[in-house]
C-alpha positions in Angstrom: 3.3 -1.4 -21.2 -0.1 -0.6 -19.4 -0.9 2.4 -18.1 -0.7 3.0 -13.9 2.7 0.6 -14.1 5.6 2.2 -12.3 9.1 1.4 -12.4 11.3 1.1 -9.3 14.0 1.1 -11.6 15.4 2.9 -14.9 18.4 2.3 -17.2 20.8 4.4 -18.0 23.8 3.8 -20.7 27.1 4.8 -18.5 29.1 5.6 -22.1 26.3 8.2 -23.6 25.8 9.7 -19.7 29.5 10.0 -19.3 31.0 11.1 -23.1 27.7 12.2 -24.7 26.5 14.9 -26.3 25.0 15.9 -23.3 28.0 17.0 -21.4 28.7 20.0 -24.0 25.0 21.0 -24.3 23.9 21.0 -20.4 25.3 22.3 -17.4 26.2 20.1 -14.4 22.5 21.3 -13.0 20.5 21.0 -16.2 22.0 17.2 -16.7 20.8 16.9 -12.9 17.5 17.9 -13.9 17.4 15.7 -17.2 18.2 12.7 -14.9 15.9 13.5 -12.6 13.1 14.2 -15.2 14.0 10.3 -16.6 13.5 9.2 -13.3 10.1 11.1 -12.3 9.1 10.0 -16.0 8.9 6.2 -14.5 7.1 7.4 -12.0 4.3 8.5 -13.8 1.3 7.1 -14.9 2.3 6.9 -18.5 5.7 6.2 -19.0 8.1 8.3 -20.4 5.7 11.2 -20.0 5.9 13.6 -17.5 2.6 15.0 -15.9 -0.4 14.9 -13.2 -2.2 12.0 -14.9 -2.5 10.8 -18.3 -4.2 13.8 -20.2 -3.2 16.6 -17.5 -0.4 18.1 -17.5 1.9 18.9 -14.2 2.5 22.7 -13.4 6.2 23.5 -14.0 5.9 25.1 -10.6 4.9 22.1 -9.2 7.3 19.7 -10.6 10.1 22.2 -9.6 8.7 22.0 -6.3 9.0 18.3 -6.4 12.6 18.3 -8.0 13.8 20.7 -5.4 15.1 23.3 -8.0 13.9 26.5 -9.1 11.4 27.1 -12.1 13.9 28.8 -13.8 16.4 26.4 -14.2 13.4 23.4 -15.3 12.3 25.8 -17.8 16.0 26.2 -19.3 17.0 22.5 -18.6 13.4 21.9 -20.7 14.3 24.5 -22.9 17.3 23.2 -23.8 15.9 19.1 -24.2 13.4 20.6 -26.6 16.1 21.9 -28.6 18.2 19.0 -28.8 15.1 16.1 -29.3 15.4 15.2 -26.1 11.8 15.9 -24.8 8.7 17.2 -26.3 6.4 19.3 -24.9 2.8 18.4 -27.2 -0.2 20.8 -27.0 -1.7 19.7 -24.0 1.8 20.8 -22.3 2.5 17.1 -21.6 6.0 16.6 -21.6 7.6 13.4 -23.4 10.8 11.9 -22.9 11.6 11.1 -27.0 13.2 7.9 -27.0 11.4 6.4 -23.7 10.7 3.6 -25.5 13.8 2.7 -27.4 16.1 3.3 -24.3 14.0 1.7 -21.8 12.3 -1.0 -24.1 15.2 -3.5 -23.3 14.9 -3.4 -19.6 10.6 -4.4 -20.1 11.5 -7.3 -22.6 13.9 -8.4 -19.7 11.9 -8.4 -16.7 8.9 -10.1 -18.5 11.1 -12.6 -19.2 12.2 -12.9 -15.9 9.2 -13.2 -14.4 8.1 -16.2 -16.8 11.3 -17.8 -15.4 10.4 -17.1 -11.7 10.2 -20.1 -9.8 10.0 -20.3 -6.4 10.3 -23.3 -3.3 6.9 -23.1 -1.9 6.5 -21.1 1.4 9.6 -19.0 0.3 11.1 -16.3 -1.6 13.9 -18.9 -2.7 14.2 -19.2 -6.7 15.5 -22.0 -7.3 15.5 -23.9 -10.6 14.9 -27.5 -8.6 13.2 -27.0 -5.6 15.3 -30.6 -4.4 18.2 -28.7 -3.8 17.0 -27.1 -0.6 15.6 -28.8 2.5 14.3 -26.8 5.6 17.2 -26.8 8.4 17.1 -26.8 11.9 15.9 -24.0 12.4 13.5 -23.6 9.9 15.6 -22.2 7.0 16.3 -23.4 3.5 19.7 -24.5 3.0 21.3 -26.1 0.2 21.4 -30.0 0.4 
């Protein structure tokens, strides 16, 4: 995936979120904050990597900020991800989300495909496989024929 793309959208598996591992080893807020890490992951100029920009890391006072929590319960909701593989934090301080990739791989392959498939009537935001099935109606609208 280039770098700069970011996702209006990530996946989440309901059966892991719901009857995972996670549920015994985080609290109610620290599984808050792993969500919303994910999520501020696919924000982020490099996916599945949390910081400022690609080779700077984001101050933990900052993202807290940003999260709306305190510092100390990112650090122990980090603390604890390290612990259990869930993130790494590398020597620069950047902080990975381990299986980015394998979790939200799928949902890439997916939408590329759907955009290949994208086809549109002219002058709309109609897909439509055979643009002959619509006409413009009376009042200037695409209906079915």
């Amino acid at each position: 995936m280039a770098k700069g793309w970011r996702r209006s959208w990530v996946k989440f598996w309901v059966s892991e979120c719901l009857d995972g591992s996670i549920r015994e080893e985080l609290t109610s807020a620290e599984r808050g904050v792993w969500y919303d890490l994910i999520i501020y992951s696919a924000k982020c100029r490099v996916p599945g990597v949390i910081s400022a920009n690609e080779t700077q890391p984001i101050s933990r006072y900052r993202l807290a900020g940003i999260l709306n929590i305190t510092e100390e319960l990112l650090n122990s909701t980090i603390e604890k991800c390290v612990n259990s593989k869930r993130l790494e934090v590398d020597k620069a301080g950047l902080i990975h989300i381990v299986n980015w990739k394998k979790y939200q791989s799928e949902s890439d392959r997916v939408r590329s495909y759907q955009r290949k498939g994208d086809k549109f009537i002219p002058g709309t935001d109609i897909r439509s496989d055979d643009p002959d099935k619509y006409i413009k109606g009376k009042f200037g609208h695409m209906v079915k024929r």
